[in-house]
Every structure is written in C-alpha cells, then in structure tokens.
C-alpha positions as CSV (number, residue, x, y, z in Angstrom):
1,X,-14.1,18.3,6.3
2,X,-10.6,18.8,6.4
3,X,-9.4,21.8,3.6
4,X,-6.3,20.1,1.0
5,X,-2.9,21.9,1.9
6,X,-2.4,25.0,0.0
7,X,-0.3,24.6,-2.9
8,X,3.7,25.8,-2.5
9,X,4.4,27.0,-6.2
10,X,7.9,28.4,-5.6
11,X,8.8,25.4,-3.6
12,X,7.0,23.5,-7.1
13,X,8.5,26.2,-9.2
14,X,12.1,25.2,-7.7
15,X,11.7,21.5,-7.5
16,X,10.8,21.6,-11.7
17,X,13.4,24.0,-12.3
18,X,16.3,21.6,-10.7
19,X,17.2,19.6,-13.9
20,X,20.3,18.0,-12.1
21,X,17.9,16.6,-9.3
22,X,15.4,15.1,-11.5
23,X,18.6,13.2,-13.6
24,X,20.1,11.8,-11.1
25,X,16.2,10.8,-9.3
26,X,15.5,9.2,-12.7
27,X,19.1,7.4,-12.9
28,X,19.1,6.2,-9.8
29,X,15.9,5.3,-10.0
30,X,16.2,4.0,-13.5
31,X,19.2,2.6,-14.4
32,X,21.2,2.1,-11.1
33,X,20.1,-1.8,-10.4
34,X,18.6,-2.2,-14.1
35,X,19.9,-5.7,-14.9
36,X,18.1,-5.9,-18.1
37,X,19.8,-2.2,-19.2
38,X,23.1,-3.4,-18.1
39,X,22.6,-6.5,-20.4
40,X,21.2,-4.9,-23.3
41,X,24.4,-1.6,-23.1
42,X,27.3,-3.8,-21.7
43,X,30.1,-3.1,-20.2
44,X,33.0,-0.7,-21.5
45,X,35.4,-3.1,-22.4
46,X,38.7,-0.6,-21.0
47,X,37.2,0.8,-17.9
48,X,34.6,-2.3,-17.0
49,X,31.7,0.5,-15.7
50,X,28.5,-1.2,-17.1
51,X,27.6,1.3,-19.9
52,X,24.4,2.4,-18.0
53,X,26.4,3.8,-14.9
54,X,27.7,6.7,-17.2
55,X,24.8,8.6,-16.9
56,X,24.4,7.9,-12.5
57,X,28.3,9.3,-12.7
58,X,26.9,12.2,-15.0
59,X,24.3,13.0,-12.7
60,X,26.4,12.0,-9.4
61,X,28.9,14.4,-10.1
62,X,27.4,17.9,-11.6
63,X,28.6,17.0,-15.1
64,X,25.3,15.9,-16.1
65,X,24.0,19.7,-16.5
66,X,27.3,20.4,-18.8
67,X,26.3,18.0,-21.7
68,X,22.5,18.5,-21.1
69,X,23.4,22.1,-21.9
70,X,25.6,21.6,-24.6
71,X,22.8,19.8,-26.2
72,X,20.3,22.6,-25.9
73,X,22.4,25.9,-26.3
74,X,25.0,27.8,-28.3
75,X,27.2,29.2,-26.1
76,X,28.4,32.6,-27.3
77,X,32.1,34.1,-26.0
78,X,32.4,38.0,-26.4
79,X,36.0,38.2,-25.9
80,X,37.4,35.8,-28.8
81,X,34.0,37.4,-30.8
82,X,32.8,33.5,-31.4
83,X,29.5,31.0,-30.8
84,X,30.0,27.5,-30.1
85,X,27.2,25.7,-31.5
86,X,26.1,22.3,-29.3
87,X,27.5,20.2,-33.0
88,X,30.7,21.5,-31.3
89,X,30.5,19.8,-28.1
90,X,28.1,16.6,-29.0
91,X,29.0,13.8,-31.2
92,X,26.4,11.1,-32.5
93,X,28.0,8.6,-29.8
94,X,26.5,11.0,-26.9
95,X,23.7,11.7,-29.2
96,X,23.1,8.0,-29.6
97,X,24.2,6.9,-25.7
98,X,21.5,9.7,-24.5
99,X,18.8,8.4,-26.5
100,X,19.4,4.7,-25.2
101,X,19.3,5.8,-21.8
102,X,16.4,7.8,-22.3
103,X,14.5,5.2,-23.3
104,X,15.6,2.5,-20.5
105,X,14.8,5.3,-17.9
106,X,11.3,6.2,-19.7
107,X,10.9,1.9,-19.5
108,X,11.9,1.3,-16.1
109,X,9.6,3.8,-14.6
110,X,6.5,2.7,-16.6
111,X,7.4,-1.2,-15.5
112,X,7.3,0.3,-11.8
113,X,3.9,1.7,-12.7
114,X,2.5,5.4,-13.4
115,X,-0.2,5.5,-11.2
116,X,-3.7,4.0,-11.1
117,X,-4.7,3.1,-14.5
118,X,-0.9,1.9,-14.9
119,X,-1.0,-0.6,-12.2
120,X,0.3,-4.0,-12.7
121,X,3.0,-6.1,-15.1
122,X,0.5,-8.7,-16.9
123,X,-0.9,-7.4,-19.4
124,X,-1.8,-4.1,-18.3
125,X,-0.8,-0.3,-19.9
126,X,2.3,0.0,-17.8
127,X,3.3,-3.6,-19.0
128,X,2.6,-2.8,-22.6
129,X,4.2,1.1,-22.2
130,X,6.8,-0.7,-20.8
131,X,6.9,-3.4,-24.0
132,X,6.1,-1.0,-26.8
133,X,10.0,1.9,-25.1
134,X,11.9,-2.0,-25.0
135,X,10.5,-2.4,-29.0
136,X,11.1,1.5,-29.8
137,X,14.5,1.0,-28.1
138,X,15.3,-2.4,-30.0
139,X,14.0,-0.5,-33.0
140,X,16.3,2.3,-32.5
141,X,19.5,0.3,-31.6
142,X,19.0,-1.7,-34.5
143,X,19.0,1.4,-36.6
144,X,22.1,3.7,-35.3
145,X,24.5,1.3,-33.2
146,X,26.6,0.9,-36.2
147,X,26.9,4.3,-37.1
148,X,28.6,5.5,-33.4
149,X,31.4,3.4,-30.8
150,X,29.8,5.0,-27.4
151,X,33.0,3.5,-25.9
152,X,34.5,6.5,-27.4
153,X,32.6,8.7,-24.6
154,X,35.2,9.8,-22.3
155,X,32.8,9.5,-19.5
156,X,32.8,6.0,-20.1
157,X,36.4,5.1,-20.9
158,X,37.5,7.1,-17.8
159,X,34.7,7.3,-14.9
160,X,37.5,8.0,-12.0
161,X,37.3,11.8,-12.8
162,X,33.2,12.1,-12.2
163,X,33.8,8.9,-9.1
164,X,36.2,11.8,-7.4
165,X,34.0,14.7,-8.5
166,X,30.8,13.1,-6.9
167,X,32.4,11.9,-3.8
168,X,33.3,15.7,-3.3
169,X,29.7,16.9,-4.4
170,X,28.2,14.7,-2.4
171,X,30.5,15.6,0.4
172,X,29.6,19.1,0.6
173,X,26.0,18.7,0.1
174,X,26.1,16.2,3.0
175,X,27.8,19.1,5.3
176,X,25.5,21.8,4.3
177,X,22.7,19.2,5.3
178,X,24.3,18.8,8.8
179,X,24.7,22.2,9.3
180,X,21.5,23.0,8.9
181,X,19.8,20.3,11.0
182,X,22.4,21.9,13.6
183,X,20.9,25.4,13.0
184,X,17.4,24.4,13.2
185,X,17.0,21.5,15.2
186,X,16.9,22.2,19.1
C-alpha cells in the first residue's frame, strides 16, 4: 500500500497567504464569462466595461490588494504624526460593489459544485446554495442600490489605468516564468 504524499505546509502556508492569487483565481473563475452577473451589474454607462470586470482589472493588475487593505487596516504615517482610518479610503459604492461581487463569486462557484455532496444543478445543495447567494444577493440589492451610484468607482469609469498596469504585471511575471524554466529545464 502506497503511503499519501507528505504534506508541504510552507508551500500551503504560501499558497493561503497569497490574497492577490486567490482574487484574481476567484474572479476569473467567477465573474470573468458570468453572463448572468454581467446582466444583473450592467455595464458602466461611460467606460462600457461590464460592471463585473472591475474586480478581474482589480485583481489583474495588483490594485486589488490596495482596496482589500484599505478595507481592513488603518494605516498610520509617523512623519505628518496621522492615521488614516479605511472610512478614509472606502466609500459605500466600493462597500456596496464588493459585497455584490462577493456574492456572485461565492454563487458561481457553488453552481460549479463544492465537491461530493454538492454535485449536481437539479435540485441538489449546490443548486440550492447557489439559489439561496442569487436570493441573499437580490435581497441585498434591493436593500442598498439606491443608497450608492457604483459608477462613481473610478475603477469602473476609467479601467485603461489597471488594462496598462496588468499588461505590465502580467508581463513581468510571464518573464520571470521563462527565465526560470531556462535555469532549470535542461
């Protein structure tokens, strides 16, 4: 009988500790080709990005990790002797817009199924999972979309900045690839 592989916890340790990764994973994953997301957010009526590709640009381009921490964190600068609380970076609309999206992604990937007692889209849990996000989602919409315009988000009204950051990102992490399949690959 074959022994299971030992378990790698630093390589687990880093994978769970790369934030930006798992974004753009669930984005891509998520909201990328989500017709039924595009429908429900729209599209910005200036810059005509589908509402949902916000957050793959976000993700795409590094910026991602810049609201997620201005969310979580007060950031504190010693040399004007000041703390910039995460009210002073994050308005309801990205409250709001991040919430949506959290709920499309968290509905997409139960619809695609979370593993064996999730199997299936008749009438099964991920079906319902899937049912009961779409109803908390409705639910919230219903609730808060008149209070915020998410077309305020600058993200949204002008992607072209996080198109040319990604492109570059994506770029460099593409030549750091090739250089090390040229180190290590004889």
């Amino acid at each position: 009988m074959e022994c299971p592989p030992e378990l790698d916890t630093k390589q687990l340790d880093g994978f769970l500790r790369r934030h930006l990764d798992k974004a753009l994973q669930a984005a891509a994953w998520s909201l990328y080709i989500n017709a039924g997301a595009d429908r429900r957010h729209g599209v910005h009526p200036v810059s005509g990005i589908h509402r949902t590709s916000g957050v793959v640009l976000l993700a795409r381009s590094g910026d991602w990790m810049k609201i997620r921490n201005g969310c979580l964190y007060t950031d504190l600068d010693f040399a004007s002797n000041s703390a910039l609380s995460p009210s002073d970076f994050i308005t309801r609309e990205h409250a709001y817009y991040f919430i949506c999206m959290g709920f499309e992604a968290l509905a997409e990937q139960a619809e695609s199924g979370l593993g064996s007692d999730f199997e299936g889209r008749d009438g099964t849990r991920s079906f319902q999972f899937w049912r009961d996000r779409l109803g908390d989602l409705e639910r919230f919409m219903k609730r808060w979309s008149t209070t915020v315009d998410v077309d305020r988000l600058d993200f949204l009204a002008n992607p072209e900045p996080l198109r040319r950051e990604a492109e570059k990102r994506e770029g460099k992490e593409a030549k750091k690839k090739r250089n090390f399949v040229r180190r290590n690959v004889r």
